[in-house]
ROFI-377653 format. One record per residue (C-alpha): residue in three letters; x, y, z; residue number from 1. Coordinates in steps of 0.05 Angstrom, whole numbers, plus 5000, padded with zeros to 4 digits. Example, Ala and Ser with C-alpha at 12.3 -4.5 7.8 and 13.67 -1.06 7.14 Angstrom:
REM ROFI-377653
<r "ALA" <5246 4910 5156> 1>
<r "SER" <5273 4979 5143> 2>
***
This chain:
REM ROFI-377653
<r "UNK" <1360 2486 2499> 1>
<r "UNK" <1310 2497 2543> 2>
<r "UNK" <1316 2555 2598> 3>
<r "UNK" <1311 2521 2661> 4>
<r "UNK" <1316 2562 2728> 5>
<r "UNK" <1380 2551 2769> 6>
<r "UNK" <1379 2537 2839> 7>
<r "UNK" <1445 2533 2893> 8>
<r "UNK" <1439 2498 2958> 9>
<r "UNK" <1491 2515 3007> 10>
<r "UNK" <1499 2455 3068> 11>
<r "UNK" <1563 2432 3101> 12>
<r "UNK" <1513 2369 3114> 13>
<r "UNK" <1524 2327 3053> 14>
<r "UNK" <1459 2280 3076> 15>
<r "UNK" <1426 2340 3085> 16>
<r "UNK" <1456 2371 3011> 17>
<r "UNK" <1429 2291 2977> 18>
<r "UNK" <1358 2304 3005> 19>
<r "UNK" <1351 2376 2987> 20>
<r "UNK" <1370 2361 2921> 21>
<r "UNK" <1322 2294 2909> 22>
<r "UNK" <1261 2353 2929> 23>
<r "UNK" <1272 2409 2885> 24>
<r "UNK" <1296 2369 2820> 25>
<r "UNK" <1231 2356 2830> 26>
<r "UNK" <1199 2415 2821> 27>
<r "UNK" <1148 2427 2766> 28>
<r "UNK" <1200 2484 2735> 29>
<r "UNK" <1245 2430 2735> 30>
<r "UNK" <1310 2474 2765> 31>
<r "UNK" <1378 2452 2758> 32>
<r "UNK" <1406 2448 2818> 33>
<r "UNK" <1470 2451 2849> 34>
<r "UNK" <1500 2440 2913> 35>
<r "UNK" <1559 2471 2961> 36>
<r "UNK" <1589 2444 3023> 37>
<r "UNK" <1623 2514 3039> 38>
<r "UNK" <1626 2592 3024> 39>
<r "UNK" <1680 2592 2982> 40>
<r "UNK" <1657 2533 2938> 41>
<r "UNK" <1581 2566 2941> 42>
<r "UNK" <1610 2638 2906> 43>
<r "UNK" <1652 2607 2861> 44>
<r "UNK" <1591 2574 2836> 45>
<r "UNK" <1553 2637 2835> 46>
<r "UNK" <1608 2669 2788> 47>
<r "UNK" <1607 2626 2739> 48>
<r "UNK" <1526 2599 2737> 49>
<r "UNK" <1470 2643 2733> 50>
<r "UNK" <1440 2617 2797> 51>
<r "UNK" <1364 2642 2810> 52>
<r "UNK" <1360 2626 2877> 53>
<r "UNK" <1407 2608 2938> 54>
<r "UNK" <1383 2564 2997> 55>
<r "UNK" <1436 2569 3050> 56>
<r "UNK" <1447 2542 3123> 57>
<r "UNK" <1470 2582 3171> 58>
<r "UNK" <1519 2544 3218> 59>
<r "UNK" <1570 2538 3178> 60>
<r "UNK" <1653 2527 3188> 61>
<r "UNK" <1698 2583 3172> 62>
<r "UNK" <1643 2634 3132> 63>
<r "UNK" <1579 2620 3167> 64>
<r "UNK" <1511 2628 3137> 65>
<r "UNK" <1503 2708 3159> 66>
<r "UNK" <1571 2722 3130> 67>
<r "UNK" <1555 2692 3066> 68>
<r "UNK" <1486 2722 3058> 69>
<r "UNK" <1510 2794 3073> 70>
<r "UNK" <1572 2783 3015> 71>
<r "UNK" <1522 2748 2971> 72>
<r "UNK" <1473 2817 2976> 73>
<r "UNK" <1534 2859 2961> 74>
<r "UNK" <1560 2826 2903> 75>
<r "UNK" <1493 2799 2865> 76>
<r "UNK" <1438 2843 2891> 77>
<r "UNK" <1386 2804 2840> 78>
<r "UNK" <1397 2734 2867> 79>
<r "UNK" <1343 2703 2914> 80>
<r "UNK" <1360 2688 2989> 81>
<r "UNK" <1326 2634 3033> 82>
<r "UNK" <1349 2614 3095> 83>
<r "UNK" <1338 2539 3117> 84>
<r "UNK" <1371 2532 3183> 85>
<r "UNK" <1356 2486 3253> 86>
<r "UNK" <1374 2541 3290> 87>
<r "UNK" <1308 2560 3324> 88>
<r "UNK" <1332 2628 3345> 89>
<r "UNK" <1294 2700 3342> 90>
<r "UNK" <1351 2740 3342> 91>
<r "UNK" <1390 2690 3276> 92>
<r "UNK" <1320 2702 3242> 93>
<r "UNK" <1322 2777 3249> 94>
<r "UNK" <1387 2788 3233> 95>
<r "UNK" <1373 2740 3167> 96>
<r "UNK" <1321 2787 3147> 97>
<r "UNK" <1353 2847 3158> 98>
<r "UNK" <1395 2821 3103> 99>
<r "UNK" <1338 2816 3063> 100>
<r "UNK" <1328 2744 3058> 101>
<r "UNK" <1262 2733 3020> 102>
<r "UNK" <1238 2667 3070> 103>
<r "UNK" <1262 2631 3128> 104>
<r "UNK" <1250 2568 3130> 105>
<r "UNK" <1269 2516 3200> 106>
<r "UNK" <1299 2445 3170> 107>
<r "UNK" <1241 2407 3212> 108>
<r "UNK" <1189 2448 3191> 109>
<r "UNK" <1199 2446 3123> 110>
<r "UNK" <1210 2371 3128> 111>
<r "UNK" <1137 2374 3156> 112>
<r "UNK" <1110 2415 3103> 113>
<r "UNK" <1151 2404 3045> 114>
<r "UNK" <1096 2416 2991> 115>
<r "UNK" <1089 2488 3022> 116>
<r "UNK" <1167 2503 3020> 117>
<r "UNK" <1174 2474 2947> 118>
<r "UNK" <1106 2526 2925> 119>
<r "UNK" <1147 2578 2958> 120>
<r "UNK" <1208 2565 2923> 121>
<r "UNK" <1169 2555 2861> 122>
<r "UNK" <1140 2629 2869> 123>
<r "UNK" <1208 2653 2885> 124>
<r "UNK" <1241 2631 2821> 125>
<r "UNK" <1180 2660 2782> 126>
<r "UNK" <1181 2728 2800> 127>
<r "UNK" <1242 2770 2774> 128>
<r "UNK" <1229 2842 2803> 129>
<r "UNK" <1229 2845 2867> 130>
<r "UNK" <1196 2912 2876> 131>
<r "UNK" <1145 2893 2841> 132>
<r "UNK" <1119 2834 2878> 133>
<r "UNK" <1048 2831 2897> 134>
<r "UNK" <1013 2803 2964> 135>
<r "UNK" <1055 2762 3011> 136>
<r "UNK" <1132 2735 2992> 137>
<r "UNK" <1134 2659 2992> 138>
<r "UNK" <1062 2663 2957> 139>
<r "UNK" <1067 2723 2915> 140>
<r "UNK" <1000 2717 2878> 141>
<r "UNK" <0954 2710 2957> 142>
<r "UNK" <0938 2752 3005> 143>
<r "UNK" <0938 2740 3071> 144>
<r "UNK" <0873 2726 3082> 145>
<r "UNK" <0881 2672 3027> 146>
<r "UNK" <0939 2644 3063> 147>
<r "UNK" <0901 2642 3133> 148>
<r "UNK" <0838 2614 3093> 149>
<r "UNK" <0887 2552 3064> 150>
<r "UNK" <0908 2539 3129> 151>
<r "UNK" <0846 2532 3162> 152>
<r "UNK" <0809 2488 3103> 153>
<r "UNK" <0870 2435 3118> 154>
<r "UNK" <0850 2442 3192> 155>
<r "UNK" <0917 2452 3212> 156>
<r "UNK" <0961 2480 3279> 157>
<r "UNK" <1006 2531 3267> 158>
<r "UNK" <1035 2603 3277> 159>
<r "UNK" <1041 2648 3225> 160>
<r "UNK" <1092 2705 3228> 161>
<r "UNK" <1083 2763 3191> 162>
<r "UNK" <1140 2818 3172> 163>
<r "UNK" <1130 2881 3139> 164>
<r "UNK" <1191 2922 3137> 165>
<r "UNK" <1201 2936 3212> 166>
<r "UNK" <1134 2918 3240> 167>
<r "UNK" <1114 2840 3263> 168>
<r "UNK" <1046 2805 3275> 169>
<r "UNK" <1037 2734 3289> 170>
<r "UNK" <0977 2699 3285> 171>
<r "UNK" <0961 2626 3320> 172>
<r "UNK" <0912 2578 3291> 173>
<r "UNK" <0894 2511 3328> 174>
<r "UNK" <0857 2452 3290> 175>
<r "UNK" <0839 2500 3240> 176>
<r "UNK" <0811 2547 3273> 177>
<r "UNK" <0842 2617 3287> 178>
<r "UNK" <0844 2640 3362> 179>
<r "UNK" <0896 2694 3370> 180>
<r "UNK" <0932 2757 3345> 181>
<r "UNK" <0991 2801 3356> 182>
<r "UNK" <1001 2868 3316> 183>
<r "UNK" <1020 2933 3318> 184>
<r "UNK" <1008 2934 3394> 185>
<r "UNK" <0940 2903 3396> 186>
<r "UNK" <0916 2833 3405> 187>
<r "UNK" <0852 2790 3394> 188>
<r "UNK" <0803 2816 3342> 189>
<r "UNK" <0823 2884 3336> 190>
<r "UNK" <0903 2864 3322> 191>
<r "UNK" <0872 2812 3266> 192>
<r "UNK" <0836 2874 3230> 193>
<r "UNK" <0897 2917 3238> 194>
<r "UNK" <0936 2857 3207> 195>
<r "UNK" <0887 2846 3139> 196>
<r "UNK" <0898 2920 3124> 197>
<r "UNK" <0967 2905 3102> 198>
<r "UNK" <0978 2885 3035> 199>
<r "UNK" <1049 2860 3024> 200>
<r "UNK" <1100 2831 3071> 201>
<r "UNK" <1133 2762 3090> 202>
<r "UNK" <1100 2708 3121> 203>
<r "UNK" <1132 2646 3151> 204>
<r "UNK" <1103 2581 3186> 205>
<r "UNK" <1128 2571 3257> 206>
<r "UNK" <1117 2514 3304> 207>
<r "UNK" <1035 2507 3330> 208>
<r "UNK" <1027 2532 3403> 209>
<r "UNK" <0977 2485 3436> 210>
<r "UNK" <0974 2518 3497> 211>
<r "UNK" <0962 2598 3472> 212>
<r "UNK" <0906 2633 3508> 213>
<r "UNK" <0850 2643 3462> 214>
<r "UNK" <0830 2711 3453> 215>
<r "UNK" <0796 2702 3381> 216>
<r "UNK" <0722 2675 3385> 217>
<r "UNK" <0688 2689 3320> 218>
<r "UNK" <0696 2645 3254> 219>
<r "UNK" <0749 2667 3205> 220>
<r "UNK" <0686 2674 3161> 221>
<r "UNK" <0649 2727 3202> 222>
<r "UNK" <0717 2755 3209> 223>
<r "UNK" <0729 2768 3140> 224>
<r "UNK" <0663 2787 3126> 225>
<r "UNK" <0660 2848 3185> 226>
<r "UNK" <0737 2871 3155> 227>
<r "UNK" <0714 2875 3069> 228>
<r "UNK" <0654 2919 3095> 229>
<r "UNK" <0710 2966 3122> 230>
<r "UNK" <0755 2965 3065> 231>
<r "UNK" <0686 2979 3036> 232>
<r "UNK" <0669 3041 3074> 233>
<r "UNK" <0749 3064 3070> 234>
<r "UNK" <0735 3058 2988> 235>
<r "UNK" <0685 3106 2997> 236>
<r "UNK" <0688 3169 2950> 237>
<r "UNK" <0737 3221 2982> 238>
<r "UNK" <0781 3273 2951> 239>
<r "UNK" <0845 3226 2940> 240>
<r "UNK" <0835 3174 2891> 241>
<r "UNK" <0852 3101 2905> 242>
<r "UNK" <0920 3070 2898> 243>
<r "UNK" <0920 3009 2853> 244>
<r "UNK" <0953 2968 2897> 245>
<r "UNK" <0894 2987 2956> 246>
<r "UNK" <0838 2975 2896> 247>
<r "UNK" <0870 2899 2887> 248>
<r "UNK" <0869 2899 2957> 249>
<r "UNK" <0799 2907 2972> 250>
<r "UNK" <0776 2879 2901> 251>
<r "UNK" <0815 2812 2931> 252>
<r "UNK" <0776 2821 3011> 253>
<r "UNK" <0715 2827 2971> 254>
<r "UNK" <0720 2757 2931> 255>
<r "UNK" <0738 2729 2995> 256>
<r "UNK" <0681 2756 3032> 257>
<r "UNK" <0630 2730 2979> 258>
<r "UNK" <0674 2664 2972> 259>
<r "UNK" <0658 2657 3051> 260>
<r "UNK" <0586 2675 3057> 261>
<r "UNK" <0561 2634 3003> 262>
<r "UNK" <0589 2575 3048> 263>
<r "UNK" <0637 2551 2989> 264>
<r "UNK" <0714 2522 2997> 265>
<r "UNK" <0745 2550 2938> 266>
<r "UNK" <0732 2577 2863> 267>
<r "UNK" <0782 2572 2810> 268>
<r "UNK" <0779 2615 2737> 269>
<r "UNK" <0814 2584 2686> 270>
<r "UNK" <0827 2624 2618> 271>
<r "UNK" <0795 2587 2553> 272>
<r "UNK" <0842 2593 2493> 273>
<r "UNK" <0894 2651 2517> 274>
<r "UNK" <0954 2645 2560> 275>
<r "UNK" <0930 2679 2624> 276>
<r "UNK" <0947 2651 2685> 277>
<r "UNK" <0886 2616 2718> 278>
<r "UNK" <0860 2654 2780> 279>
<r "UNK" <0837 2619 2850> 280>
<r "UNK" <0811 2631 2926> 281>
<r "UNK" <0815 2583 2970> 282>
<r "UNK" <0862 2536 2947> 283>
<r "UNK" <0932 2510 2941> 284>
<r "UNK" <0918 2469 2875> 285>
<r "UNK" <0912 2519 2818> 286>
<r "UNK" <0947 2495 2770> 287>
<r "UNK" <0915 2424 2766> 288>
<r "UNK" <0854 2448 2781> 289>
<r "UNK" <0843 2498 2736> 290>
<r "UNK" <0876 2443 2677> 291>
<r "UNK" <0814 2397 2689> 292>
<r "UNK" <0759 2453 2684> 293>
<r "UNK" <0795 2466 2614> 294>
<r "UNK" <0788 2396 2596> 295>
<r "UNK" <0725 2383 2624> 296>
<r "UNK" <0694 2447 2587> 297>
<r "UNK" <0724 2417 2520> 298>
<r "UNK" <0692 2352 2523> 299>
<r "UNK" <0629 2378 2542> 300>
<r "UNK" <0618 2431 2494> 301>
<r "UNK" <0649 2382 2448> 302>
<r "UNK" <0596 2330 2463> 303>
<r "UNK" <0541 2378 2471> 304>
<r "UNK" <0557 2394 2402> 305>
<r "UNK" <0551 2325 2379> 306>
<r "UNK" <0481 2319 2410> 307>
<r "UNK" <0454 2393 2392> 308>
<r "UNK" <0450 2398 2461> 309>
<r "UNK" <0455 2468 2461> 310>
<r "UNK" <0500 2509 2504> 311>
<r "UNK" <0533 2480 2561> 312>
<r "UNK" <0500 2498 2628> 313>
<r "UNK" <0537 2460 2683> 314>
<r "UNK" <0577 2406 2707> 315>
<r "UNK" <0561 2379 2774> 316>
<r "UNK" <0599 2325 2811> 317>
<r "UNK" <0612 2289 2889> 318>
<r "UNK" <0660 2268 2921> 319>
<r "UNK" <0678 2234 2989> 320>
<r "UNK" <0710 2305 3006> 321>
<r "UNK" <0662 2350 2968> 322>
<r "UNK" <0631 2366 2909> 323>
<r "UNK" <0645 2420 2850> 324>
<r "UNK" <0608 2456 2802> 325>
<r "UNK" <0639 2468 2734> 326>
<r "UNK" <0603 2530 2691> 327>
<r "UNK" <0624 2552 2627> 328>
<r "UNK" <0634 2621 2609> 329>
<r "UNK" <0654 2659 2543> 330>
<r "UNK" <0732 2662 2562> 331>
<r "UNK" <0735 2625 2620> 332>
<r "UNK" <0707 2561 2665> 333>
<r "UNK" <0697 2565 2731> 334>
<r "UNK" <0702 2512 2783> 335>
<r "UNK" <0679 2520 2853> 336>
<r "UNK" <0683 2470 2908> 337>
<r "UNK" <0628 2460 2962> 338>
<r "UNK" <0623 2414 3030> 339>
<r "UNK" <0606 2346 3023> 340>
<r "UNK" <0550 2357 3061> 341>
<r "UNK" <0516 2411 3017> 342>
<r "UNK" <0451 2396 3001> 343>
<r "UNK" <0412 2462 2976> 344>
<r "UNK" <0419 2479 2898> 345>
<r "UNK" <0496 2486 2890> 346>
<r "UNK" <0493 2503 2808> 347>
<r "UNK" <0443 2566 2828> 348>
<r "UNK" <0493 2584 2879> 349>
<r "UNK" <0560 2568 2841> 350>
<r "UNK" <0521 2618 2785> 351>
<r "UNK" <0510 2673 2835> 352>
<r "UNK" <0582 2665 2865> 353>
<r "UNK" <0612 2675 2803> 354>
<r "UNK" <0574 2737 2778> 355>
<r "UNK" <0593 2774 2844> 356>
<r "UNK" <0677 2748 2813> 357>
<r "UNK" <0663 2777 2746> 358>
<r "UNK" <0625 2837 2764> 359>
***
């Protein structure tokens, strides 16, 4: 039988329970979910099923949401914790996380952004060792910059919170564009560049701030470009050598940086003929993305083949939205998306984008 993932919602709202259960049963992992109208029902469940992952309310009769999360930590320390609650209250949300909660989640934000809450969860049930997690819980696999880069591509309005153990940052982004920041003390550009230099931690969507004082000028681009010449100059050669985690770090800015000042949206690497997992910047769509450059690789060599041809060069193509370059490498295909507008020699540029990735 096959080993699906096991996922535990815990609601005294039964409406609530019905709809929670229609979204993640349809998940790509396909979960098996089940559903609790109360504490005692929810770790009764939890002794007998090897749940994965327990989304819990937290006003709740008799054992409340807190109560339930702190037992739940003490009893199966492995299990995965997200709160989704309509209690829009700081202190509830620190107190969740001081429990060690891996996301928060408000009921009418993730209504609003459902496909971002079910990638989280999706992440969540795909990572078993929580130590060893990588970038930014919710979205294990991005940084933050990634993140921040997603949400302005969609042009969206938000507020991004960002934990790291005890320390908190927030960043506000308007239509797209970012225009404040709050960290360690400072705000405005120099609070942004003390927030990139972190390289794990939490991040949550809150509701957008229309009315925030701008403080934040520059482009995200120029941004991003000013901040991978400092992790740059801090990679320099000194007598300590570099941690892997800060070399991923950096090696990720880097990509970023070129990603942003060749003027592209987003490049995806997806592995020919091994298992890898695909790699992208820039986008939310890996999976399918990187599926078609496979596909579209095969036919073409396939075809190119047919015709002696000769080796495939490119594969260029425009849409209302934008327009991608496909190039074939040895091991891998790489697609890279460009503005709709783009008119100088995007296969010339796709090449030299993707030899800064594999250099």
């Amino acid at each position: 039988m096959e080993n699906r993932h096991k996922i535990l919602i815990l609601d005294d709202d039964s409406d609530w329970l019905a709809l929670c259960r229609e979204l993640l049963e349809a998940l790509p992992s396909r979960p098996e979910v089940f559903t609790a109208n109360n504490a005692k029902r929810a770790l009764a469940l939890l002794e007998t099923e090897k749940v994965r992952l327990l989304i819990s309310d937290l006003k709740m009769p008799r054992i409340d949401g807190l109560q339930m999360l702190s037992i739940v930590r003490r009893r199966f320390p492995e299990l995965r914790t997200v709160v989704l609650s309509g209690l829009e209250d700081e202190e509830y949300r620190s107190r969740a996380y001081a429990l060690g909660v891996d996301l928060f989640w408000l009921k009418p934000e993730m209504q609003r952004n459902s496909k971002l809450f079910t990638e989280c969860l999706e992440s969540l049930l795909g990572h078993a060792d929580r130590d060893a997690d990588a970038g930014f819980r919710g979205i294990q696999s991005k940084s933050l910059m990634d993140i921040i880069q997603m949400e302005c591509l969609s042009r969206t309005s938000t507020a991004l919170r960002i934990t790291r153990g005890p320390l908190v940052a927030k960043l506000w982004i308007h239509e797209g564009e970012l225009i404040d920041a709050e960290c360690e003390g400072a705000r405005g550009e120099v609070a942004f560049q003390r927030l990139l230099a972190w390289k794990t931690g939490t991040f949550e969507n809150l509701p957008a701030e229309p009315n925030r004082e701008r403080t934040i000028n520059k482009p995200v681009n120029a941004l991003l470009l000013e901040s991978a010449q400092t992790l740059d100059e801090a990679a320099q050669p000194s007598t300590e050598p570099e941690s892997l985690e800060s070399a991923l770090h950096r090696k990720t800015m880097w990509k970023l940086a070129q990603l942003t000042r060749e003027g592209a949206e987003f490049v995806v690497a997806a592995p020919m003929g091994t298992a890898d997992d695909p790699e992208a910047l820039g986008t939310q769509n890996v999976a399918a993305l990187a599926q078609w450059a496979q596909r579209a690789t095969e036919i073409a060599r396939r075809l190119s083949d047919r015709l002696e041809a000769g080796p495939l060069s490119h594969i260029a193509g425009q849409g209302v939205e934008r327009q991608v370059v496909m190039l074939a490498r040895t091991n891998r295909a790489f697609l890279v998306g460009w503005p709709a507008e783009s008119t100088e020699n995007l296969p010339e540029k796709s090449r030299k984008l993707v030899a800064s990735w594999e250099s």
